[in-house]
Structure formats: structure tokens, C-alpha cells
C-alpha positions in Angstrom: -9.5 -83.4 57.1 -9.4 -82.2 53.5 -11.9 -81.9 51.2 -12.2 -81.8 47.6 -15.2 -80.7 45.6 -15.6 -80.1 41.8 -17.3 -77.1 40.3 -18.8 -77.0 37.1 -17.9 -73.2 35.7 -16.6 -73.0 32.6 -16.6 -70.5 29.6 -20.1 -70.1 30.1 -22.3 -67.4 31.6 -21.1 -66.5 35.1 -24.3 -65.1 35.9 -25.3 -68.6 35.9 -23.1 -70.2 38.5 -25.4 -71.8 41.7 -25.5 -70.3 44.8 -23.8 -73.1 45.8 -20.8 -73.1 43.7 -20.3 -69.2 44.7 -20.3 -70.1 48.5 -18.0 -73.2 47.7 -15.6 -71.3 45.5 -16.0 -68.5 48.4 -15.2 -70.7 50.7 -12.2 -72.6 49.6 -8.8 -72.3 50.6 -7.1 -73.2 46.8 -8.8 -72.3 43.9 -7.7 -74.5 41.1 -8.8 -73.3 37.2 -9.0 -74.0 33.7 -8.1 -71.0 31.3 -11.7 -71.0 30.3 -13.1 -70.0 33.4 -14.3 -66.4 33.5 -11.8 -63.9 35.4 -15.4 -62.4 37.4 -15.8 -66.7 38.6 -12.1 -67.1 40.2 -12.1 -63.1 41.7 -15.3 -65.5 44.5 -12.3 -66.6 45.9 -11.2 -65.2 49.3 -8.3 -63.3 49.2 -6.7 -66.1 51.4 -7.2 -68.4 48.9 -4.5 -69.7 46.8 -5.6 -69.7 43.1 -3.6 -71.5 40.3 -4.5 -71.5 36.6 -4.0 -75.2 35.2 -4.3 -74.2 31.9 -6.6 -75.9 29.7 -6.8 -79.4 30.7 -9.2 -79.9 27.3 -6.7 -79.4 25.2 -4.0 -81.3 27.1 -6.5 -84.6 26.8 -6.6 -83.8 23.1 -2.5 -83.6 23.2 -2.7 -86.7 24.3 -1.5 -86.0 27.9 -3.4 -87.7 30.6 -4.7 -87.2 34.4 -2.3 -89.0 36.0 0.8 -87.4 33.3 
């Protein structure tokens, strides 16, 4: 079964990421990312783990790209 979960860490603080998110993240085998996210955030991943920036989606919307482009 896969499983998808979503977690908030953006250009923010990464001393405030949950407990949660840090086992998630931890825990996952791919790692997808926005630019924005701090470097010390992704490095939670597993070395295992497949991590892929996406760029910045934020700007993409503004581009006028959308989720399903």
C-alpha cells in the first residue's frame, strides 16, 4: 500500500517542525521539496530515501502553471 502525507515545513524556523513531521520525514522513502525548505529539514530524511527538489511550486502557480500541468 502507499501512503502519502503532507508536511507543512517551509522557509520557516526548522527548530519548529513537530515531532511528528521529523519522524514522518524520517521515515519516508521519497522526500519530495520546495526550494524553500531549509537544507537542515530535508538532511531528516534517511539516507535510503529518495529526495527530489520540485522547485518552487509558489512561483509556478503565479506563472500560471497548474497541479495537474
Amino acid at each position: 500500500m502507499i501512503s502519502v502525507t503532507f508536511v507543512g515545513a517551509g522557509p520557516g524556523d526548522p527548530g519548529l517542525l513537530t515531532v511528528r513531521a521529523a519522524d514522518v520525514i524520517g521515515a519516508a522513502d521519497v522526500v519530495l521539496f520546495d526550494e524553500g525548505v531549509p537544507a537542515s529539514v530535508v538532511a531528516r530524511a534517511s539516507a535510503a530515501a529518495v529526495e527530489r527538489c520540485v522547485k518552487n511550486f509558489a512561483q509556478l502557480r503565479t506563472a500560471g502553471a497548474s497541479r495537474d500541468d
